[in-house]
Each structure stands twice: as structure tokens, then as C-alpha cells.
C-alpha positions as a Markdown table, in Angstrom:
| # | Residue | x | y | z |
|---|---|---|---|---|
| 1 | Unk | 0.0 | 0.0 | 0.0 |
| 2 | Unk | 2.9 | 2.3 | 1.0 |
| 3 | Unk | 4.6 | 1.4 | -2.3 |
| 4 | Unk | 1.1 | 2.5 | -4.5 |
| 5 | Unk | 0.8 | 5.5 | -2.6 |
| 6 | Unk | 4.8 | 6.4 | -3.3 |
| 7 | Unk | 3.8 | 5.6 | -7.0 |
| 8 | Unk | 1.1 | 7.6 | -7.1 |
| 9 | Unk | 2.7 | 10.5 | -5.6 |
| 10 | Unk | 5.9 | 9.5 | -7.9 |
| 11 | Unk | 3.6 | 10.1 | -10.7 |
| 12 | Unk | 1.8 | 13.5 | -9.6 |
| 13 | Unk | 4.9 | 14.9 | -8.9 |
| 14 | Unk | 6.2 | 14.0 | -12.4 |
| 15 | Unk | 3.1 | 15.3 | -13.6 |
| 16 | Unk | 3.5 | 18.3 | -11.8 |
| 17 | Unk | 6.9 | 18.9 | -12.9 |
| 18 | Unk | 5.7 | 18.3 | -16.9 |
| 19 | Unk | 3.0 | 21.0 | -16.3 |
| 20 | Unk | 5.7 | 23.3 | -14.6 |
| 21 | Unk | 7.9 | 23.0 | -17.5 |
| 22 | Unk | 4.7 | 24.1 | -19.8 |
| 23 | Unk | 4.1 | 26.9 | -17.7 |
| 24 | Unk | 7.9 | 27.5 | -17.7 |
| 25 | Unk | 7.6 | 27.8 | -21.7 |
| 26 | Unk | 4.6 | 29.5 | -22.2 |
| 27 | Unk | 5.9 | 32.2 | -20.2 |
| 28 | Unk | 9.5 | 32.7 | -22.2 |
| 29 | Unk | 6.5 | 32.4 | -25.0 |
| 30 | Unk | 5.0 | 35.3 | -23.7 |
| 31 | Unk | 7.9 | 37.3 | -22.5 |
| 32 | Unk | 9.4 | 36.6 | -26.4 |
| 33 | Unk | 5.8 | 37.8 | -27.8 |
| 34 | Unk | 6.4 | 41.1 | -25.3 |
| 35 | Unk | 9.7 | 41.7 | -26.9 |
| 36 | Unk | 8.5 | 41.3 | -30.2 |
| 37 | Unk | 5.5 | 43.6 | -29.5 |
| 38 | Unk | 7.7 | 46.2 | -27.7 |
| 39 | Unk | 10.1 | 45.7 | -30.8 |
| 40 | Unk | 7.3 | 46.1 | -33.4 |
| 41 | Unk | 5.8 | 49.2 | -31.0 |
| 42 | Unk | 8.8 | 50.9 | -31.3 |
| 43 | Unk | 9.5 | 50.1 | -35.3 |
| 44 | Unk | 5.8 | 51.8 | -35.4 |
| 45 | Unk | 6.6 | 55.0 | -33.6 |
| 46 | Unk | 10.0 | 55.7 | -35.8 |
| 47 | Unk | 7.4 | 55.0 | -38.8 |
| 48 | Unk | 4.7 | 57.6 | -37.7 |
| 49 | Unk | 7.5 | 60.0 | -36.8 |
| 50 | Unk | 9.1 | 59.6 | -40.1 |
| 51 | Unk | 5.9 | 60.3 | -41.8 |
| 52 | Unk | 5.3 | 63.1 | -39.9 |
| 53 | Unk | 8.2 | 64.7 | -40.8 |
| 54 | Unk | 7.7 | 63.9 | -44.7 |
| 55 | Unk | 4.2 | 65.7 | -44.0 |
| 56 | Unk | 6.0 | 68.8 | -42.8 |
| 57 | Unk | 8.7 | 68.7 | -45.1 |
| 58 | Unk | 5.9 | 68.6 | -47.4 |
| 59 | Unk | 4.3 | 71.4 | -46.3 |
| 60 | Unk | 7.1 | 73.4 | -46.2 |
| 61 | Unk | 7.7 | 72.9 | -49.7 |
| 62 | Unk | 4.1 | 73.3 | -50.3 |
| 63 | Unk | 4.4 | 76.8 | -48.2 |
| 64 | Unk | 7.6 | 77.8 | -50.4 |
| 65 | Unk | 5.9 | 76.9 | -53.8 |
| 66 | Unk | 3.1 | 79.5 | -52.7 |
| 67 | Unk | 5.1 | 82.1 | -51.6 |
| 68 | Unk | 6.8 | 81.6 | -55.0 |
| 69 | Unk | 3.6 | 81.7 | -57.1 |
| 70 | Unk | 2.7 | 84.5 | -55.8 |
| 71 | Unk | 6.0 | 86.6 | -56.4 |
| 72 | Unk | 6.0 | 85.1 | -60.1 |
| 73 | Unk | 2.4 | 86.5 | -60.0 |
| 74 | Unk | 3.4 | 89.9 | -58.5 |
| 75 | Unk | 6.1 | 90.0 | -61.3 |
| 76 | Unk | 3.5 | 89.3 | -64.0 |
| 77 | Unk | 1.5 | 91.9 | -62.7 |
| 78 | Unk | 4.2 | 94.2 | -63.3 |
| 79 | Unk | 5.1 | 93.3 | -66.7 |
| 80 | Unk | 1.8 | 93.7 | -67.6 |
| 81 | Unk | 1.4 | 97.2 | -66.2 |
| 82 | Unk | 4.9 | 98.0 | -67.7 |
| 83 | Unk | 3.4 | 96.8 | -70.9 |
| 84 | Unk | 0.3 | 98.5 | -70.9 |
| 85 | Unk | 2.5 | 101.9 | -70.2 |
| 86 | Unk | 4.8 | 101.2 | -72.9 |
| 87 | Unk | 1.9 | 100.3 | -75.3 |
| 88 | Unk | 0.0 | 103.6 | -74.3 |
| 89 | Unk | 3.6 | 105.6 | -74.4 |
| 90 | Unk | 3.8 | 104.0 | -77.9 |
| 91 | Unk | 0.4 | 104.7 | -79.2 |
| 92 | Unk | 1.4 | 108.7 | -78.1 |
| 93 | Unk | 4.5 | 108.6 | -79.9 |
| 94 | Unk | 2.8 | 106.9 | -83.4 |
| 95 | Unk | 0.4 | 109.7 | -82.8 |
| 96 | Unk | 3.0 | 112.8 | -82.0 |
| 97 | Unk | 4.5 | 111.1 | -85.2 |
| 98 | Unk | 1.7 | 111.1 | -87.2 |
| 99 | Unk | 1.1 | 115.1 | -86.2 |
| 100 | Unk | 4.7 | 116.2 | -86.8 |
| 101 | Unk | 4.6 | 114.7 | -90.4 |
| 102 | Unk | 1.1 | 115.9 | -90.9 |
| 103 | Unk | 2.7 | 119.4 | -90.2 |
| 104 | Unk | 5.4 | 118.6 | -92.4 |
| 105 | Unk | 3.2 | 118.1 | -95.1 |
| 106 | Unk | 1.7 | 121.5 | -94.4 |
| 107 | Unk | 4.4 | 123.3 | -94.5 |
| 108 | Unk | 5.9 | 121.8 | -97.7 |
| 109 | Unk | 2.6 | 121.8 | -99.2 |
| 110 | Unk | 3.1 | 126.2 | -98.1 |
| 111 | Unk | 7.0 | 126.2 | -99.0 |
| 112 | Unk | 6.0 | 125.3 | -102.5 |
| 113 | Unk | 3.0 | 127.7 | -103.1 |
């Protein structure tokens, strides 16, 4: 009776060691699956950071194109009014031009009366 009782409790403690050594390796399991998760936290973060700072990169470039479009606009603007001013300074001088010779005219037109 001794001896099936010393069996028996040969055989729960050998159970209990088997299920120890389970509980041994899910929790290295777990602790690796922490390590990975921490690892792929981390690898997440540097990924949002980086595209964060693309995205204000970007709008910094976005800001500077602007900023340029409107000075090429500005420019344009000027040109334009210099234009108009030339044309209209132009259009005066055809004029003037037009006058002095029309005076010309006159006066050899007089000169050979």
C-alpha cells in the first residue's frame, strides 16, 4: 500500500513537474511575444515619426511653392502694367509722329506755293 501510494505520488509529482515545464515555456513564449511587441511598437513610432516629418517637409515645400507663385504672379502683374505703359507711351509717340509729319506736309505743301 505504502509502495502504491509512493507511486502515485511519484507520478503527480512528475506530472507536476511536466505542467511546470509548460508553464515555464509559455511564459518565455510570452515574454518573447512582449519583446516582439515592444520591438514592433517601437519600429511603429520611428514609422509615424518619419511620416510626420515627410508631412512637414511637405508642407514646407508646399508653403515655399506658394510664396513663389505668388511673387511670379506679382512679377507678371508688373510686366503687364509696364506693358500697358509702354503700349499707351507707344500709341502717343505713333500719334506725335503722325502730327509732326502731318505738319510737315503743311508746311511743304506752303513752302512750294
Amino acid at each position: 500500500r505504502l509502495r502504491e501510494r509512493e507511486h502515485a505520488l511519484s507520478e503527480q509529482l512528475a506530472a507536476a513537474r511536466a505542467s511546470c515545464r509548460k508553464l515555464k515555456d509559455r511564459e518565455s513564449n510570452v515574454v518573447q511575444l512582449e519583446v516582439e511587441q515592444k520591438a514592433q511598437l517601437a519600429a511603429a513610432k520611428r514609422l509615424e515619426a518619419d511620416a510626420k516629418q515627410q508631412f512637414q517637409d511637405r508642407e514646407a515645400e508646399l508653403q515655399t511653392l506658394r510664396l513663389q507663385k505668388e511673387e511670379v504672379l506679382a512679377q507678371v502683374a508688373k510686366k503687364d502694367a509696364m506693358q500697358a505703359s509702354l503700349s499707351q507711351e507707344l500709341r502717343k509717340t505713333k500719334q506725335q509722329l503722325q502730327q509732326s509729319q502731318l505738319q510737315n506736309q503743311k508746311l511743304l505743301t506752303s513752302l512750294q506755293e
